[in-house]
N, C-alpha and C positions, 0 to 999 in steps of 0.2 A: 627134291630134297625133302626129308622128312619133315613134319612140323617142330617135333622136340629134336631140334641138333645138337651136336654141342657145344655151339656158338648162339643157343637160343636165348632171347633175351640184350645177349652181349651186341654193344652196336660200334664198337671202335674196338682196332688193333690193342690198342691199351687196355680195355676192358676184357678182353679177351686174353691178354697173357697175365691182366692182375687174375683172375676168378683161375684159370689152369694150373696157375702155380700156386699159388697161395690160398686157393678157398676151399677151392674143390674136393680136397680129400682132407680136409679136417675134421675132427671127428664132432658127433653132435652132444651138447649140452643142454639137454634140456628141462629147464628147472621152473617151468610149468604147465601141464598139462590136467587134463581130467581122465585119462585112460583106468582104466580097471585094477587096479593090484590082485584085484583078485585072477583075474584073465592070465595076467603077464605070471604068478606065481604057480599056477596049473599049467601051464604053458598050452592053452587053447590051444586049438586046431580047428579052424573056418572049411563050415560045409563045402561054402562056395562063395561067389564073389559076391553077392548082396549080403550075407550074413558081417564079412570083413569092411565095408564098402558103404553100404547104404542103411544099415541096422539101425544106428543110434544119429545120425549124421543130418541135422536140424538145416546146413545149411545146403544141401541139396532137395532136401522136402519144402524147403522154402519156394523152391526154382521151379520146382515140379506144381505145385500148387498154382506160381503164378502164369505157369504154362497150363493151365485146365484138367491137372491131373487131380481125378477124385482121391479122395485119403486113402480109401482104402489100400491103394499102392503108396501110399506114404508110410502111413502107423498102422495102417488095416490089414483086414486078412487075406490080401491076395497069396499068393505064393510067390515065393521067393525071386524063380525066374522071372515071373511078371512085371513084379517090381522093378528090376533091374532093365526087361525091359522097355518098361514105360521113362525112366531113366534115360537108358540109351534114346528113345525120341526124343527127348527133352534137353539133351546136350546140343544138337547142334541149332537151339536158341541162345543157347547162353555165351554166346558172341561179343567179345568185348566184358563179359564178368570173370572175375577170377575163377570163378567153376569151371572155366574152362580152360585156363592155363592146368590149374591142379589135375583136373580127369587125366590130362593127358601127359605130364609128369608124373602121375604114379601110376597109370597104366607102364609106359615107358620104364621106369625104373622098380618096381617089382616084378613085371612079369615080362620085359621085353618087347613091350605089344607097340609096333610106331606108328599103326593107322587110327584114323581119328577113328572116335565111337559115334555111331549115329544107327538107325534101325536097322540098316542094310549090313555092318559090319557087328550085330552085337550078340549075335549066335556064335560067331568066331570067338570075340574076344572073350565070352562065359566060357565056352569050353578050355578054350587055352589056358586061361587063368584060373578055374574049377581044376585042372589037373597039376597046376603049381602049388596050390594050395593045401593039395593033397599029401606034400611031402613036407617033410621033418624041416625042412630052410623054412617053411611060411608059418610055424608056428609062432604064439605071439613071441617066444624069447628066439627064433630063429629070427625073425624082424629085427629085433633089435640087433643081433648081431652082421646079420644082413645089412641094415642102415650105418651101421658103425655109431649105432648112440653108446656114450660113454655113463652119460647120469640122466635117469630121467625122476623127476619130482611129480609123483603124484599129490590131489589134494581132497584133503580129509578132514571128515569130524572131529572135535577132540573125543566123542565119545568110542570112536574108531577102539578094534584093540590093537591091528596094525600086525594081525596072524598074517595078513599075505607077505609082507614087506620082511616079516622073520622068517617066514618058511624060503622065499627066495633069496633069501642074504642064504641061507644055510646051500643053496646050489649051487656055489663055485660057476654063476654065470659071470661072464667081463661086463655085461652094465651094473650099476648100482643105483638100486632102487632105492630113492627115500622120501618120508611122506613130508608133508608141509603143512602145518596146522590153520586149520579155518574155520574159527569160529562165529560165523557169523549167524547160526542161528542164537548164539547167546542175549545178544543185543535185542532180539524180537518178542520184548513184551508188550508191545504192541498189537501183538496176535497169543493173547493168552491161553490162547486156547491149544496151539501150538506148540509157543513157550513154555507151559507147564508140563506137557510131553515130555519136551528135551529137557526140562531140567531133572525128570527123573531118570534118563536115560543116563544123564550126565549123573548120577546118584550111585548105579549100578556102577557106571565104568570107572571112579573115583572110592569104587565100594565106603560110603559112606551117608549119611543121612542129610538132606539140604534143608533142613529147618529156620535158618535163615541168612540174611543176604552174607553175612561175614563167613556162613557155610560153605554157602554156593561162590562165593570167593573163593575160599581155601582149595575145594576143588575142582575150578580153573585152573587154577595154579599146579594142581597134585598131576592133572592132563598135560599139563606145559610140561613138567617137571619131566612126566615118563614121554614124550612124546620125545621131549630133549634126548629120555637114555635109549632110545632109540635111533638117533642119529638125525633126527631132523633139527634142520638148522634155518629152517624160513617158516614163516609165515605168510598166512593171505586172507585176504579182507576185500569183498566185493560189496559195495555200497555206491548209493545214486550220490553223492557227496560225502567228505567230511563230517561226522558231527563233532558241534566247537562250543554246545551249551555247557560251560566246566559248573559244576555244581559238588559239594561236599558228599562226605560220604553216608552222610544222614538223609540226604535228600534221595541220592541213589537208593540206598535202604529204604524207603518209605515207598517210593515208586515200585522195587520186587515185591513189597509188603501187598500192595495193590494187585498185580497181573496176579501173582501168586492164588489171591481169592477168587479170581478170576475178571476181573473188572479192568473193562476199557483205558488205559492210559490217553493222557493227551498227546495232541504231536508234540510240543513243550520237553513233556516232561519224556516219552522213547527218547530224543533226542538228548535231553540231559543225562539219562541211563547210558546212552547208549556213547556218550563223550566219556563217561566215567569210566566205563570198559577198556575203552579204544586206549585212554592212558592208561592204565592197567597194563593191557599186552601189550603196548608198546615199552612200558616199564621191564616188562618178563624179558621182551627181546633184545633190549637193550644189554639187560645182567646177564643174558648168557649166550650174548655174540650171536645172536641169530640178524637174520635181514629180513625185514619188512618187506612185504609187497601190498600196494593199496591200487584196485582194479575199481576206476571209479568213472559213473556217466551212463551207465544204462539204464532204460525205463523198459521193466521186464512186463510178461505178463500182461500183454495189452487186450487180448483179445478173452474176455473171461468166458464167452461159450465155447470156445473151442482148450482154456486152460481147464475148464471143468472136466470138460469131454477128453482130453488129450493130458493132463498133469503138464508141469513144469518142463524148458529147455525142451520144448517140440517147434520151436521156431516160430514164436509170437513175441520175440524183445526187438528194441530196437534203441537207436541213440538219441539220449535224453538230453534236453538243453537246462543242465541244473547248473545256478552260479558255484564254481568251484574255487574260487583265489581266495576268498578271506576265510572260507572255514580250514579251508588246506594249509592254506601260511599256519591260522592261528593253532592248528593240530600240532604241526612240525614245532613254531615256535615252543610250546607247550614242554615237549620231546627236550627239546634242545632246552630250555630254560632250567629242565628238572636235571640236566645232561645227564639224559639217558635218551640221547636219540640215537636208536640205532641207524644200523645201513637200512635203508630205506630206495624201493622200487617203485616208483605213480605210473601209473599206465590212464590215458584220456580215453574216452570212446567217443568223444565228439570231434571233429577236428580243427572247430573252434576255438578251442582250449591247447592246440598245439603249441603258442609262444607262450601261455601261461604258463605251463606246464614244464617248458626245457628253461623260463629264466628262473620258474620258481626252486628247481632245484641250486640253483647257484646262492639262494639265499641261506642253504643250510651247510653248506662242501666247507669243512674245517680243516682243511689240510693235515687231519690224522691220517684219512685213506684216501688213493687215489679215486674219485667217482665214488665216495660216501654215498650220496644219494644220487638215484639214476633214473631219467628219464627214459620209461620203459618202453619195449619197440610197440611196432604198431597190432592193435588188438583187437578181437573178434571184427568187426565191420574197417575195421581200419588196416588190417592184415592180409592187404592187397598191394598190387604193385603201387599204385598213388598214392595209397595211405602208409608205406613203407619211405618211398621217398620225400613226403612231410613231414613224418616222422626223423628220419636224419637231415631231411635241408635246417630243420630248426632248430635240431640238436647241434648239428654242424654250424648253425649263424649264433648262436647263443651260447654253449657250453663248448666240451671235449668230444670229440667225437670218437677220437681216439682212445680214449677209456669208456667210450658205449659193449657193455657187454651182452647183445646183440640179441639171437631172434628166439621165440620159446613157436610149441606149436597149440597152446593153448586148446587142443584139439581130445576130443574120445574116441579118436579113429587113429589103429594103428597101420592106418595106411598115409600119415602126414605128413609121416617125417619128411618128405619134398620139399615141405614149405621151407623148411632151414637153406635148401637148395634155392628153391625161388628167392628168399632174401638175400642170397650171398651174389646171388648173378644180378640182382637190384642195386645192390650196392658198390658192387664192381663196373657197371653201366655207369651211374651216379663219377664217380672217380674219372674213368675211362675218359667219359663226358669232358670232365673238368680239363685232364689231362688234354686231351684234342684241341678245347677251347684256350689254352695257356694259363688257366687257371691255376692248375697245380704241378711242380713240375716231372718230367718224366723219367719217375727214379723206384725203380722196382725196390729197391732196398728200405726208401722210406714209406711207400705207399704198401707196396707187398707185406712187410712186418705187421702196419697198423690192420689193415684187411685180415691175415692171420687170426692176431689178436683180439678182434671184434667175434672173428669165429667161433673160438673157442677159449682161448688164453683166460682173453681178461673174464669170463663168467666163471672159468674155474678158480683163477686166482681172487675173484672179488669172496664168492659162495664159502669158500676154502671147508671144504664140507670132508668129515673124516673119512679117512679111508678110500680117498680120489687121488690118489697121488702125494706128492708134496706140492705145492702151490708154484707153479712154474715164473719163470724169472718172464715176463713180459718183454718183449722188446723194445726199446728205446725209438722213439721216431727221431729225427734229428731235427 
């Protein structure tokens, strides 16, 4: 039997007929990734399979590295095939990591391919997959249509103009693309040097002059404002914590007055700035119905001769052990105080912080919306089978699990959309599970609905993002 079946993953009769009927061909929503607009708007076309595969893809260079593989078939200048195959050696190490569920899931479902990859089989698999790739289905909007993704959310600068996401709105393709604002370089006056970069950039794309902090205010907001008539309706915000230093608006002005010159801020005082922003956009998203997402627990950037030598997101982060409960409460509180908290997403990267995490949202859910605020699924290091199912045991012991509006693929590889597949059969096992042990009981109706709804439903119906439909009637669990 092959490795990828299609009872893979599923380990009970129940699991098996919850994921067949009800998971498997739901369409994907996915409302956060880092893929290219520009890529998906030109509708690339991949030389071959390292260019689609292994190009930008941090966390295979990771594997490869810790298998003895020199860089230069990482980020260096081998050639393509080499790459792929020093690759292909290095998979059948990865034995028990999710690298190797994924390889062979999306070998399996873009190109057909059921034999593992290893040195001996990875001349077959280039070729096979170099002549799929070659045709009009592997393009990157052939992918999406191919995966059956419905929404995919890129994430962007406010400085962005967001030419690709207009030029592909104009091609009558069925996904709909839309961007998601990320301002988190605004908050980095801490790195003046940086900071005062972006804020002219932020100058140009607000065509306006930032002379001072109540400037550089207005155009944040003028970015929000058009970012808004553009159709985005989320936001995102990656930080190693909360900041919860509330300080006035003179003090935040006095602090841009600083970086501005150019001169070192204290941690104190980024941290007060950067609490004053944080209310800010969460104000903005609040007044015009957007939903928050707050991706928080990484400590990036660890290794600085190799961030010098290699830039950012080359696979030197890892998870950070920052205390998260008192600045995160007091953030939300804040939100909710001012009432203007919007829908609000937390994603942990530690998974320490899992029970924090699924009760802290029950502290803010005001029965306006079903799952106001959501305990987000499991994320870069967490975005495995174990960190997928701690991620729902503790949603499941603590909150609704049944208003979880389920998995993103977080990914710059348009070869991921699997993972949406991997969580669905995690979470159908999970069920199944219960089902078999008497735990829950064996009723396709109530259990099949809620699974659906995790799919797809409820991310559509929470996001309710223009021009996706009408917001669909969720099914009722009983």
């Amino acid at each position: 039997m092959a490795f990828i079946n299609e009872d893979f993953l599923l380990g009970t009769k129940a699991a098996r007929r919850l994921y067949h009927r009800y998971a498997e061909a739901e369409p994907i929503f996915d409302y956060h990734c880092h893929i290219s607009p520009k890529e998906i708007a030109e509708n690339r076309q991949f030389k071959n399979l390292f260019e689609i595969w292994l190009e930008g893809d941090h966390y295979k260079w990771r594997a490869m590295r810790s298998n003895g593989v020199p860089e230069k078939f990482c980020t260096g200048a081998a050639k393509p095939e080499e790459k792929f195959l020093a690759w292909a050696k290095t998979v059948p190490h990865t034995l028990r990591n999710p690298l190797y569920h994924w390889t062979h899931l999306e070998l399996k479902r873009y190109f057909g391919i059921g034999e593992t990859l290893d040195e001996s089989t990875a001349a077959r698999v280039w070729k096979k997959a170099n002549a799929k790739l070659a045709t009009p289905a592997y393009t990157t909007q052939g992918i999406l249509k191919k995966m059956n993704v419905k929404v995919v959310c890129t994430t962007d600068d406010p400085v962005d103009n967001l030419e690709y996401h207009r030029a592909f709105a104009k091609s009558g393709h069925p996904t709909k693309m839309l961007p998601a604002f990320r301002p988190d370089k605004a908050l980095a006056v801490n790195q003046p040097v940086a900071f005062n970069k972006w804020v002219e950039q932020l100058a140009a794309a607000a065509d306006t002059d930032i002379n001072s902090f109540g400037a550089f205010v207005s155009a944040l907001e003028k970015r929000h404002e058009y970012f808004h008539s553009q159709g985005c309706r989320l936001s995102d915000h990656g930080m190693n914590h909360c900041f919860a230093d509330f300080c006035e608006q003179k003090t935040a002005a006095a602090i841009f007055e600083k970086a501005r010159k150019g001169v070192a801020v204290s941690p104190l005082e980024h941290s007060q700035f950067a609490t004053y922003l944080m209310v800010l956009f969460g104000h903005l998203d609040a007044k015009r119905g957007w939903v928050k997402q707050l991706h928080l627990g990484a400590l990036r950037n660890n290794n600085t001769r190799l961030l010098t030598q290699l830039g950012p997101d080359t696979g030197f982060d890892s998870i950070g052990d920052f205390p998260q409960a008192q600045t995160l409460s007091a953030y939300l509180n804040r939100l909710d105080t001012d009432n203007l908290l919007p829908k609000t997403i937390i994603y942990n990267l530690n998974p320490a912080d899992n029970y924090v995490f699924a009760t802290m949202i029950g502290n803010y859910q005001d029965g306006t919306i079903p799952g106001k605020i959501q305990y987000g699924s499991g994320w870069w290091f967490l975005d495995q089978k174990e960190g997928m199912e701690w991620q729902i045991n503790a949603l499941s012991s603590l909150g609704l699990l049944s208003r979880f509006i389920g998995m993103i693929t977080d990914s710059r590889s348009f070869m991921s959309y699997p993972r949406h597949e991997y969580f669905r059969r995690t979470l159908c096992n999970l069920i199944g599970r219960d089902v078999k042990n008497g735990l829950l009981p064996d009723d396709d109706e109530l259990l099949g609905s809620m699974i659906k709804n995790i799919c797809y439903a409820n991310a559509k119906n929470y996001m309710a993002f223009p021009g996706v439909d009408e917001p669909a009637k969720a099914k009722k669990t009983r």
